[in-house]
N, C-alpha and C positions, 0 to 999 in steps of 0.2 A: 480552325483558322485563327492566328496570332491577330489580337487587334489592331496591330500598326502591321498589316504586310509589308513585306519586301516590295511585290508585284500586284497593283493591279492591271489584271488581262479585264478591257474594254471593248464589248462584241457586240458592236448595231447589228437590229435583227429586221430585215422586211421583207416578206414572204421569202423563208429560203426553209420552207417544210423540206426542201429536195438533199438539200444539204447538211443541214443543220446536226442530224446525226454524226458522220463523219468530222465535222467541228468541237464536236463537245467533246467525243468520246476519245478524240487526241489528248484534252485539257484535262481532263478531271482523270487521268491516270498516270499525274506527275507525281512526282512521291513527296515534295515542298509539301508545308502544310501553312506555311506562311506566306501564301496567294490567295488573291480573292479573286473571282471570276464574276465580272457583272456583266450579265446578259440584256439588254432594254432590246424588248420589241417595242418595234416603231409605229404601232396601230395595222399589224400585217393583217390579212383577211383570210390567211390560208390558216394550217394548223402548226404553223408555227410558236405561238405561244404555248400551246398543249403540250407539243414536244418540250419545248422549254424549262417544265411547268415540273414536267416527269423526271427529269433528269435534275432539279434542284430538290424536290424529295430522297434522290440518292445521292447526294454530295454537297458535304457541309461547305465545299468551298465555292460553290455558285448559287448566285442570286441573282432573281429573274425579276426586273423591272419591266412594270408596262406603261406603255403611253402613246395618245393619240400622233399619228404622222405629222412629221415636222421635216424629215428629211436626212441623211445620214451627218451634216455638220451639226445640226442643233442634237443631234441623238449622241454625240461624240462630246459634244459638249459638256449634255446632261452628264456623260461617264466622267469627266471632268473632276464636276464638281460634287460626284458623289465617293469618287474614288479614295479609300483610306490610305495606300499604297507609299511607299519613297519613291516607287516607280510605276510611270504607265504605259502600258505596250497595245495598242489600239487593234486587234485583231477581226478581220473578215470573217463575216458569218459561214460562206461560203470555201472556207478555206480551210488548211489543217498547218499542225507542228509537229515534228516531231520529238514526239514525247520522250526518246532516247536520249538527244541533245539537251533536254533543257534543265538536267544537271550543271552540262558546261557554261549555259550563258548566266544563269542562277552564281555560282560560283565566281567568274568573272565579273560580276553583277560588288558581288560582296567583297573579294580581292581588289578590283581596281578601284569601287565608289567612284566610277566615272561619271559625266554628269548626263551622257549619251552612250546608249552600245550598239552597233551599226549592226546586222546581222546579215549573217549569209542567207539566200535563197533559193528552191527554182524555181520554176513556172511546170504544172501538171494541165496536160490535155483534160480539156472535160470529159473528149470521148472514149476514149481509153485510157485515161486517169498514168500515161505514160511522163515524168517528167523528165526537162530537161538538161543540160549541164549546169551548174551554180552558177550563178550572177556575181557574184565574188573571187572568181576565182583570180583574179589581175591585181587584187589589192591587197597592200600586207597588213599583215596581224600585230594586235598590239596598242598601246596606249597614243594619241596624238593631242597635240594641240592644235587648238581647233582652226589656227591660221592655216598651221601646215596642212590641216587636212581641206581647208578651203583650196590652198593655191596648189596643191601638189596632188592631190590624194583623189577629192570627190568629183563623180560623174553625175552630180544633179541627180539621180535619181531620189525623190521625193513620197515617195508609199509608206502611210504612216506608220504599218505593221513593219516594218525594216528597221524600225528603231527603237529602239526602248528608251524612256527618255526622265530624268527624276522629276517628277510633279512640281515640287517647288520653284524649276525653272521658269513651267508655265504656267502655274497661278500667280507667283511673285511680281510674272513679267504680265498678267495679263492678256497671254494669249492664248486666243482661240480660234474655230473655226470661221472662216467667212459663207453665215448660212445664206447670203446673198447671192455668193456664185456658187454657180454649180458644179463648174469643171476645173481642175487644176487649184481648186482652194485645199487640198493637199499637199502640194510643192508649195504650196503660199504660209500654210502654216508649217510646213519642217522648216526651210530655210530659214522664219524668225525666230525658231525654236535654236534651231543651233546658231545661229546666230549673238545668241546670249548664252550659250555653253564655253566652260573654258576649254573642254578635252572631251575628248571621245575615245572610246575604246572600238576597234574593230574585229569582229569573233569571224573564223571561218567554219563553223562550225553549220553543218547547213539545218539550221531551226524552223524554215517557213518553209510551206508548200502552197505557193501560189497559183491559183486555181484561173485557167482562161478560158470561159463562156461566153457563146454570146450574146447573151440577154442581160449580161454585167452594165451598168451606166454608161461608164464610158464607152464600150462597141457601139451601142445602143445608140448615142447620143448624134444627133444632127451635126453635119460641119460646120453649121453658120454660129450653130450657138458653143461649139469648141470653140471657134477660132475669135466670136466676139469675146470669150470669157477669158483665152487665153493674153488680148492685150490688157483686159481687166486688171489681169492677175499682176502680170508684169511691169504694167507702169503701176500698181501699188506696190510693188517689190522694191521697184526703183526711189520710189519715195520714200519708203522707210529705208532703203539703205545709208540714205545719208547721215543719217545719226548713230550710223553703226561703224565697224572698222575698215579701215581701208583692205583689207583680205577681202572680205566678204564683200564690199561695194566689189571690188574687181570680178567677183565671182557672178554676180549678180547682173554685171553688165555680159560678162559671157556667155550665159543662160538666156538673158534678153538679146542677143543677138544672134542667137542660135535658134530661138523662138520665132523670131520676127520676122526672119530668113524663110523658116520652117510654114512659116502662116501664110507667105507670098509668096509659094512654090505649091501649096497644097488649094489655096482659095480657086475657085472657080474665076471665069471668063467674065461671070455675069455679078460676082461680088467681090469682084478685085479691085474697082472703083471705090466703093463702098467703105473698106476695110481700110483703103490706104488711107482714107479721109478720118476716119477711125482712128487708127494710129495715130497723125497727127494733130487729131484735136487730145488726144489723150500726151502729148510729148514721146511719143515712141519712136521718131525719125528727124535726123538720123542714126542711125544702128553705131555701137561703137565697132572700132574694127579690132574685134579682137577675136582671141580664141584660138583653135584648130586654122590651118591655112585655110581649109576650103569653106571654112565660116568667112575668114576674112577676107577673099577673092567676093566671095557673093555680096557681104557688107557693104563691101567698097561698093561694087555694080549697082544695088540696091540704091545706093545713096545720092547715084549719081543718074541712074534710071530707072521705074519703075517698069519701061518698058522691052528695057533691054535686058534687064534683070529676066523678064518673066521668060524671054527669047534664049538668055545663057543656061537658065535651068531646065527649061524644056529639053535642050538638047544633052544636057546631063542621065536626063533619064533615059 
């Protein structure tokens, strides 16, 4: 392993003994030699560190960090600031790449010095490990600036492993994960990650195989504490957009309007009081009307009743 890699691959680990084989065994038969693969278990109680433990006895390019639970933002973090890398690609314990592909985005990696590489992906059934069509397939390939790719290009989607992203971005800028929230502090750290990128490269190359279970966090997770964490997230998006470009503010209110929409359609009967009041001590209303028509038909309604809102969307579904 090259002492300055190209790539550091970033893999929180907590209790995924079930998985963990099929993760590794993708990574460590890349033919790069100028990767480092740093594994941190997060304090798991299963045999997850064992396995770990065994596969950095046979491969010089992974190193198994231990330490007590903190959570996967602090454990993300930790890969941070241990990472030697010009790049860091955050990878799911639980997941796989393939290893065929990761000639191309390696390459692309070194041809374009982009400061972001968007990657293609799909989603694989847990139960029959069946995937399905690429999540990319609508976007084109090739070098962007990062306006164009604000106002023209991206669909919000926020999954750290989609990105490869060069380190000095997010140490220089100071950003990291918010270990305070739980949910959506993913989209909260990419969007100010590119945010301060000037270009991005987009690869169709399909390199991630993302894995949908349902004992993953987010399934998992209560709606009350989704949908408190998602106004969280968004009026902190909002706040930091101001000091960033007019691209990405317009972007950022589109996503928070699509959000917000998204949060007073899905809350319950019995927390729709609650949240509203929520949102507005947080400054989240009114929604701007922007975006897709059928964001902005509901915005408007929204803004102008809570409770005719919740009556036009019901009858939507």
């Amino acid at each position: 392993m090259s002492a300055t890699p190209l790539i550091s691959i970033v893999i929180p680990i907590y209790n995924l003994e079930q998985y963990i084989d099929r993760c590794i065994n993708s990574l460590i038969n890349i033919t790069k030699t100028d990767v480092e693969i740093i594994c941190i278990n997060d304090g798991s109680v299963d045999n997850s560190i064992k396995i770990l433990t065994s596969y950095a006895d046979r491969s010089e390019l992974l190193t198994v960090y231990n330490k007590s639970n903190e959570g996967v933002s602090k454990t993300r973090n930790y890969g941070i600031d241990i990472a030697k890398g010009k790049y860091i690609w955050f990878v799911d314990g639980d997941d796989t790449i393939n290893t065929n592909s990761f000639d191309e985005i390696y390459t692309a990696l070194v041809e374009s010095n982009t400061d972001v590489l968007c990657l293609n992906y799909d989603s694989v059934n847990s139960k029959d490990l069946t995937a399905s069509i690429p999540n990319l397939q609508c976007l084109p390939q090739g070098k962007f600036a990062i306006a164009d790719f604000f106002n023209n290009i991206y669909n919000g989607k926020g999954m750290p492993w989609a990105f490869i992203i060069r380190r000095s971005l997010i140490v220089d800028n100071a950003l990291y994960f918010d270990s305070k929230i739980r949910y959506y502090e993913d989209e909260q750290f990419i969007y100010k990650v590119l945010s301060h990128a000037e270009d991005i490269e987009i690869s169709k190359a399909i390199i991630y195989h993302y894995l949908i279970r349902d004992g993953s966090a987010l399934r998992a997770a209560k709606q009350e504490d989704r949908l408190r964490d998602a106004i969280q997230v968004y009026a902190d998006l909002k706040d930091f957009s101001k000091s960033r470009s007019t691209e990405f503010r317009n972007f950022i209110d589109k996503r928070t309007s699509h959000t917000i929409c998204w949060l007073f359609r899905e809350a319950s009967d019995k927390q729709i009081k609650e949240f509203y009041q929520f949102a507005i001590n947080r400054n989240m209303l009114p929604v701007a009307v922007v975006g897709p028509l059928k964001t902005r038909i509901q915005a408007v309604i929204l803004n102008f009743s809570l409770v005719l809102f919740r009556q036009f969307t019901k009858i939507l579904r």
